[in-house]
Each structure stands twice: as structure tokens, then as C-alpha cells.
Backbone bond lengths (Angstrom), bond angles and torsions (degrees), N, CA, C in turn:
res aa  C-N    CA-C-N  psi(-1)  N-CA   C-N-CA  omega(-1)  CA-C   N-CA-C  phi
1 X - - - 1.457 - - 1.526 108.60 -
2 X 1.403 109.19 142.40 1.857 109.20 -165.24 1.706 94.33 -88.50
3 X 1.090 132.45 -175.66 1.529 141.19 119.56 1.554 116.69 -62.52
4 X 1.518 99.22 143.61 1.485 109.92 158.30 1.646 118.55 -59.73
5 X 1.145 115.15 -37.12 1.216 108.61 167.94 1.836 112.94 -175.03
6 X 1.237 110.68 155.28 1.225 131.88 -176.40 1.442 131.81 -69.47
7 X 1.310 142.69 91.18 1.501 126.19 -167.57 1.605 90.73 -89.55
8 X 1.420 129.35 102.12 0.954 120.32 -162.59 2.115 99.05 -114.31
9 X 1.053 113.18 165.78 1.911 113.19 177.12 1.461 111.36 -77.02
10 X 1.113 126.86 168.74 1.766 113.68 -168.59 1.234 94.11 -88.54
11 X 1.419 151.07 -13.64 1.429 124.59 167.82 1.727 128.82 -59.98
12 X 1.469 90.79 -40.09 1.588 98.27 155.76 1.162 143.25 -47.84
13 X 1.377 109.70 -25.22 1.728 123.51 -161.66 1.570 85.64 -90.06
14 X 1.194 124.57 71.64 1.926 113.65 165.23 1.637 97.29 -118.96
15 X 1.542 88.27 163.83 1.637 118.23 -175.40 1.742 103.68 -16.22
16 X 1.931 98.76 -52.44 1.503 102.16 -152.91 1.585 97.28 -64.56
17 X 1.557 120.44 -69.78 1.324 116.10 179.10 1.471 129.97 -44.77
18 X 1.571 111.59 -24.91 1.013 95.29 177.07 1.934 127.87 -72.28
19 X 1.386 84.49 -29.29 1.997 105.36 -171.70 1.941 82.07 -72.17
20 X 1.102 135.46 -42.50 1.701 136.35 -171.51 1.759 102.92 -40.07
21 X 1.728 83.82 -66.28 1.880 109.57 -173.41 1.541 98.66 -38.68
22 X 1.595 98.03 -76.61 1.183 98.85 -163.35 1.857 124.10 -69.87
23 X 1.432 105.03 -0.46 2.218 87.12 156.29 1.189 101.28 -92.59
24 X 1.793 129.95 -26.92 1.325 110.60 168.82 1.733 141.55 -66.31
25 X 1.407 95.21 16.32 1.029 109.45 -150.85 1.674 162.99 73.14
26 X 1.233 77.66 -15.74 1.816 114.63 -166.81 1.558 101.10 -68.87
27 X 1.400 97.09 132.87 1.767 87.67 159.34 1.327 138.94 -113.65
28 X 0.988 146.99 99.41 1.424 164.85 164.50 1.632 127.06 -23.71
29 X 1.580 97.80 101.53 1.721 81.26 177.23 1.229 136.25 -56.07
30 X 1.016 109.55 161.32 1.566 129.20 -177.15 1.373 120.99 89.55
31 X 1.258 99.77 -175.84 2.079 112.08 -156.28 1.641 87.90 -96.17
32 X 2.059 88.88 130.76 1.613 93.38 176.78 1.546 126.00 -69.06
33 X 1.623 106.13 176.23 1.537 100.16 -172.06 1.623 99.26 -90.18
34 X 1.380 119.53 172.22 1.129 145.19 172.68 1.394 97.30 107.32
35 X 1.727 105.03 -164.68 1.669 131.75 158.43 1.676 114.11 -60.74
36 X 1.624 95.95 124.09 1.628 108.91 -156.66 1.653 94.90 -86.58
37 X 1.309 107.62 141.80 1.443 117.38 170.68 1.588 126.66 -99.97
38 X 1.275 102.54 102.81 1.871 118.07 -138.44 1.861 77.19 -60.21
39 X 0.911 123.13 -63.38 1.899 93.68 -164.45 1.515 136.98 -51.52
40 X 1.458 99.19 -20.77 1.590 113.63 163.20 1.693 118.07 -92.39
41 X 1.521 99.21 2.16 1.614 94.34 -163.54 1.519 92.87 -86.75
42 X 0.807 131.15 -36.43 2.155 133.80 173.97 1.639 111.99 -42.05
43 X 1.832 103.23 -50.34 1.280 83.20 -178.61 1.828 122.35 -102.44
44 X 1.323 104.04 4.15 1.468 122.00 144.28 1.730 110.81 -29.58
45 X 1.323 92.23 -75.70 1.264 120.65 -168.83 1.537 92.70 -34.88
46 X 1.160 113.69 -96.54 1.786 139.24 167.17 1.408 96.04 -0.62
47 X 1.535 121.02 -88.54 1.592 103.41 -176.52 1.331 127.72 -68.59
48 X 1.629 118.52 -3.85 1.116 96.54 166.18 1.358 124.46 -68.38
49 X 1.595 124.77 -15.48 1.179 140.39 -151.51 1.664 95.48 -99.55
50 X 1.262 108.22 -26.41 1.890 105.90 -165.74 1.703 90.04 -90.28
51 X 1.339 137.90 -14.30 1.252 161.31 -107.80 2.120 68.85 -140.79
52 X 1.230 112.35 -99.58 1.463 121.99 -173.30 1.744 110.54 -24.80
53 X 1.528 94.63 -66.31 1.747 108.09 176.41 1.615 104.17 -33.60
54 X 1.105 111.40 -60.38 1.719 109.04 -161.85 1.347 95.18 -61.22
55 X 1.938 125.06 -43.59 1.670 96.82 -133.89 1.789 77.82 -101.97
56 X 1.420 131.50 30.81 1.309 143.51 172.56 1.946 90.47 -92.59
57 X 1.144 109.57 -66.64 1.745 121.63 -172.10 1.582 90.63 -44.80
58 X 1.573 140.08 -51.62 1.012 128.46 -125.20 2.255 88.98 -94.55
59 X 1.527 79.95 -45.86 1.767 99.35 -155.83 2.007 80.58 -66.81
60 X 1.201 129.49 -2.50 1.679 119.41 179.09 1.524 98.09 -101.39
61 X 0.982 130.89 -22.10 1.712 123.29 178.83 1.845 105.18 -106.81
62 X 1.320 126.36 -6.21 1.834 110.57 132.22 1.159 122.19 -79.12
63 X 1.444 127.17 -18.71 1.717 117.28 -175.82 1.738 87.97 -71.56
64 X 1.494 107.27 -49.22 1.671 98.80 -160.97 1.921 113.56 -67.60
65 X 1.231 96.64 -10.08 1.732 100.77 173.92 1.465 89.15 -83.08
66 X 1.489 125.22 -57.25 1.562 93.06 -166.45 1.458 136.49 -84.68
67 X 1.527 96.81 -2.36 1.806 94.84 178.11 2.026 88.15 -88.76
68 X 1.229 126.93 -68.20 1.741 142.53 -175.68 1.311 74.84 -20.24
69 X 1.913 106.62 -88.22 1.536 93.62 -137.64 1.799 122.26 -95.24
70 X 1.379 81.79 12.34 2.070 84.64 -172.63 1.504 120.06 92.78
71 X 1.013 106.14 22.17 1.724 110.24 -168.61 1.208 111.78 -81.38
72 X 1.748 120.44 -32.22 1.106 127.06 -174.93 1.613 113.05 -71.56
73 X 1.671 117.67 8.78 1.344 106.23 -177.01 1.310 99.45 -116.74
74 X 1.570 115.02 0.73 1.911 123.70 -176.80 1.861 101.05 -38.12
75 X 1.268 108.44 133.04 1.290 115.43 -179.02 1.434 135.21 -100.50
76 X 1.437 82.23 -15.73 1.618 104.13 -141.28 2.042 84.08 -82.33
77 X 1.557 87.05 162.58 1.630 115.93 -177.21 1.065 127.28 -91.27
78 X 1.227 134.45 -15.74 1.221 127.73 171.49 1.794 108.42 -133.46
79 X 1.710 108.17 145.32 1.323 100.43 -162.09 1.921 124.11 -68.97
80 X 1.331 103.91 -26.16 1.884 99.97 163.20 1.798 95.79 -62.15
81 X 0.883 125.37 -68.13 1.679 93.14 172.81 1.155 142.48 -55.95
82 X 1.149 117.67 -6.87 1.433 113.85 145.79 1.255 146.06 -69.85
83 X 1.369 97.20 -50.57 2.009 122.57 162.43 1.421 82.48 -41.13
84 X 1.755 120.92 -79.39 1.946 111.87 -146.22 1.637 88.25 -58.77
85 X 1.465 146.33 -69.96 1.048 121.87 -178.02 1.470 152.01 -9.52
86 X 1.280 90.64 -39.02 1.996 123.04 -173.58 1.858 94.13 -87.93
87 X 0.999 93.47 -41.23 1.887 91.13 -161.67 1.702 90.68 -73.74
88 X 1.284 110.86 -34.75 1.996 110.35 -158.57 1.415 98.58 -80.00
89 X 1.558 103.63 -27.20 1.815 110.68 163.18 1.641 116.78 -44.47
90 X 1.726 90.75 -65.75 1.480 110.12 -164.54 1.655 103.67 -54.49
91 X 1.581 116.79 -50.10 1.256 130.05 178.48 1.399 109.56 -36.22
92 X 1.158 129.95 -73.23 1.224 137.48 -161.32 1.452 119.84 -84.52
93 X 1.446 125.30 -8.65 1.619 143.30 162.71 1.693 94.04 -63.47
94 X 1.114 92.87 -61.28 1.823 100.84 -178.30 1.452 132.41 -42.33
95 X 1.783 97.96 -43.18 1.516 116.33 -169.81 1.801 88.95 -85.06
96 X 1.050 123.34 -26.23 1.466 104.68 -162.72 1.577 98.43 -108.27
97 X 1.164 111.78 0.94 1.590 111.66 151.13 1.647 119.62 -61.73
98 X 1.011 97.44 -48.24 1.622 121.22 -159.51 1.568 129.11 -82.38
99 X 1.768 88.17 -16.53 1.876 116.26 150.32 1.374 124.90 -67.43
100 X 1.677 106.27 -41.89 1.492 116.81 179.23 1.441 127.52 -60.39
């Protein structure tokens, strides 16, 4: 199953992904390339901005998993070891909350 659409970082947003998104349907944040068409460019604007807000909410609750809970030093090589890593993290942040 795809996403409706992508809050993706501006290095991502190039030619290739963008022509990808759009036969997959998907839509891709941010303001398109070329010469802007001032009556659509306002509400461009607008979702690009409701577009920012979210992937601002999202990219502030991984910084706070990796400085809070240590995630940013996860080592491990393959991704089911990572997931059980993250959870045995989460597990034990919790339990030793819950002593204090």
C-alpha cells in the first residue's frame, strides 16, 4: 500500500522522484519546479507550509527518541534488530521511569 503523499527533505524533491511520485500518484511536498503561476502560487504556498508543520512535529519526536532515549547510537545491522532494540530501549526507559 503507497502513501497519499510524501513529506519528503528538499534534497529528495529532484526531477527523478518527483516524475516517480507523480505516475504513482503520490504527492510530494513542496512548491513545484519551473515558472510559478501567481493564482495557484498562494495556495501552494499554504500546503507547503501545513506540509513543513507536520514533517517539523515528526523530525521533533525522532530528535527526542534519539537524544531521551539513545536511539541515535542503535548499532545493530539488520532492521528486526533494530525494531527489538528500539522496543527493549522503549521498555526499560519506561520501567525505570515508573520506579522514580
Amino acid at each position: 500500500m503507497l502513501p497519499s503523499q510524501i513529506l519528503a527533505d528538499t534534497i529528495y524533491r529532484n526531477q527523478n522522484n518527483r516524475a516517480l511520485c507523480k505516475e504513482l500518484g503520490i504527492r510530494l511536498s513542496g512548491l513545484p519546479l519551473g515558472r510559478r503561476n501567481t493564482e495557484k502560487y498562494r495556495q501552494q504556498i499554504k500546503e507547503f507550509l501545513e506540509d513543513c508543520r507536520a514533517r517539523n512535529e515528526v523530525e521533533g519526536k525522532i530528535g527526542t527518541a534519539k537524544s531521551r532515549y539513545g536511539l541515535g547510537r542503535i548499532r545493530a545491522k539488520l532492521p528486526e534488530t533494530s525494531k527489538s532494540v528500539m522496543v527493549l530501549t522503549q521498555l526499560s526507559h519506561t520501567d525505570s521511569a515508573e520506579k522514580r
